[in-house]
C-alpha positions in Angstrom: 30.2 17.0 3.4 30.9 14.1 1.6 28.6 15.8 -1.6 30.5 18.6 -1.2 33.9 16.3 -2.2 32.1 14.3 -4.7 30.9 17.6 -6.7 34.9 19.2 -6.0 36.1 15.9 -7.9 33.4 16.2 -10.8 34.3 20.2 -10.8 38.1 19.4 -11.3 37.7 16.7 -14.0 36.0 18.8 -15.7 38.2 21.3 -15.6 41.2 19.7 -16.0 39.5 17.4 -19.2 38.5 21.0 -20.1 34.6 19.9 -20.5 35.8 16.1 -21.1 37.7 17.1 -24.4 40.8 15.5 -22.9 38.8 12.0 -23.1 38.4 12.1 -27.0 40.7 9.9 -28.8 43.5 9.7 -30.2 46.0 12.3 -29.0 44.3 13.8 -26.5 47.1 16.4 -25.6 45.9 17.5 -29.7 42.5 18.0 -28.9 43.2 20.1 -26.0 45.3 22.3 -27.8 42.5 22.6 -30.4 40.0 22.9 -28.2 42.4 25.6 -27.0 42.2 27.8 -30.2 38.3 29.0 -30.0 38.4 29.2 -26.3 41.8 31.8 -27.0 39.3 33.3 -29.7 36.8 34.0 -27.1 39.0 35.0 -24.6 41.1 37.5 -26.6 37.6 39.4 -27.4 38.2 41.3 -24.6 41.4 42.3 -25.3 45.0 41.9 -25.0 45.0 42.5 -21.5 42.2 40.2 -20.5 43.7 37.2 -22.0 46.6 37.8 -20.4 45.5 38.1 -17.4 43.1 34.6 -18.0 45.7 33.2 -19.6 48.0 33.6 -16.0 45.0 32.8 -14.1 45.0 28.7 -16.0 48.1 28.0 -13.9 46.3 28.6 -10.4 43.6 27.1 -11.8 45.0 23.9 -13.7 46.9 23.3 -10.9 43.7 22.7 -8.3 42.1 20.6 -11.4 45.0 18.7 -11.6 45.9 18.0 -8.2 42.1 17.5 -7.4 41.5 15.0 -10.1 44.9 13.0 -9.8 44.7 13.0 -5.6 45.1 9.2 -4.7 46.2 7.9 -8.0 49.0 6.9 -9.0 49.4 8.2 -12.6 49.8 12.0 -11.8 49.9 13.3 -15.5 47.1 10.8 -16.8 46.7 11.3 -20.7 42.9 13.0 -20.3 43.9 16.2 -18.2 44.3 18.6 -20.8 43.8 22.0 -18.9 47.9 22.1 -19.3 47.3 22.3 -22.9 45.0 24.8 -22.7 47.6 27.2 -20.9 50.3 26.5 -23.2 49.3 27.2 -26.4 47.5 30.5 -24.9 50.3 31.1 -23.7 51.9 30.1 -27.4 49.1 32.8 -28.9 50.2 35.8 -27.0 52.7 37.1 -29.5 49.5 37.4 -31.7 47.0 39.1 -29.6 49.4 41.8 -28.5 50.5 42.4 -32.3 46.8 42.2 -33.7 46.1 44.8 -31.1 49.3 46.9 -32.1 48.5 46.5 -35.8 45.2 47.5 -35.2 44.2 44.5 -37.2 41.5 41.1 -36.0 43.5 38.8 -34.2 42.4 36.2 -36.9 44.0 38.3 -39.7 47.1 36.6 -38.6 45.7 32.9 -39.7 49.6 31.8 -40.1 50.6 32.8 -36.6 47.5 30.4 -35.0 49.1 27.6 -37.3 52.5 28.3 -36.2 51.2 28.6 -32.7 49.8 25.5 -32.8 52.4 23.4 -34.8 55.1 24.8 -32.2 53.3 24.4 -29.5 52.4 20.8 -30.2 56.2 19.9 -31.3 58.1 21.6 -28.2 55.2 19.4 -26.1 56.1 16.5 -27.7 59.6 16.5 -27.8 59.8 17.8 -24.6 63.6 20.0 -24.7 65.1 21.1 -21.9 63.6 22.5 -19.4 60.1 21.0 -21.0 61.7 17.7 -20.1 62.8 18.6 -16.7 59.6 20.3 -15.9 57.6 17.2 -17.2 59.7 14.6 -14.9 58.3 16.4 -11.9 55.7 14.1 -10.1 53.1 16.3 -9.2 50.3 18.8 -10.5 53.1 21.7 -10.8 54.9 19.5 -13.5 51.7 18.9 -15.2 51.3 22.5 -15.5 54.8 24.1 -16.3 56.0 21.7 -18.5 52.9 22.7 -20.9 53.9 26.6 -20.0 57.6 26.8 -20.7 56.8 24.5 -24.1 53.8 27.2 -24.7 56.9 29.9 -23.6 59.2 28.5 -26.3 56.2 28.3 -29.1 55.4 31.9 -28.8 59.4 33.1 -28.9 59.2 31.2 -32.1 55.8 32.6 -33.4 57.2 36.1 -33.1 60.5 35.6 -34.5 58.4 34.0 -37.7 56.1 37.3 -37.5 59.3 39.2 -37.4 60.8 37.5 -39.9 57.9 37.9 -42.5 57.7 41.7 -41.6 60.7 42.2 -42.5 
């Protein structure tokens, strides 16, 4: 039994360091949401849909990494687990896979879009506003995850108010 929980607590870190990216340094929230952008790529293959759908299924899933790989310490939101990076700027890339698909054009046509996507992304998780901040004060896994999902929330309103803007 005890295997079992030592292979759990590998499976977790490595999830929530999303394959140890989250130990590279510095700014290890930045290389998440990097590491983020070819993973969306890959994802986003398959359709709007289907990264969507993955894209909702980080939450559960971030959460039990978290949770899992913070259980007994005492920093819940330690600078490594990145997973909540991963779901926010996917999250942050939405407005493009949906309007690639609609245009009928390759996602990466819209080049500006990732950059935006990123940029906002990485600002509204910084400067944590509102209900980032409130989210983020939490003292558990959820906090680790929503903070990173409303920021990714407020990133993609922007990204398609820019692409709106432009296609005007």
């Amino acid at each position: 039994m005890s295997g079992d929980v030592g292979r759990d607590q590998r499976i977790a870190r490595a999830v929530a360091t999303v394959g140890y990216v989250g130990l590279l340094r510095p700014a290890p929230g930045t290389w998440g949401s990097l590491a983020a952008l070819p993973l969306g790529w890959l994802a986003m293959q398959g359709g709007p849909l289907v990264f969507t759908v993955l894209t909702a299924l980080i939450l559960p899933l971030g959460y039990w990494a978290t949770a899992a790989a913070t259980r007994g310490q005492a920093d819940h939101d330690p600078s490594e687990i990145v997973i909540d990076e991963v779901l926010g700027q996917w999250i942050a890339l939405l407005p493009l896979v949906w309007g690639a698909a609609n245009a009928g054009v390759a996602v990466e046509r819209l080049w500006p879009g990732w950059i935006a996507a990123l940029l906002l992304f990485r600002l509204f998780d910084i400067w944590k506003p509102g209900p980032v901040g409130w989210m983020d004060r939490r003292t558990d896994a959820w906090g680790v995850m929503l903070d990173d999902a409303i920021a990714g929330g407020m990133a993609a309103i922007c990204v398609a108010a820019l692409a709106a803007l432009a296609h005007l």
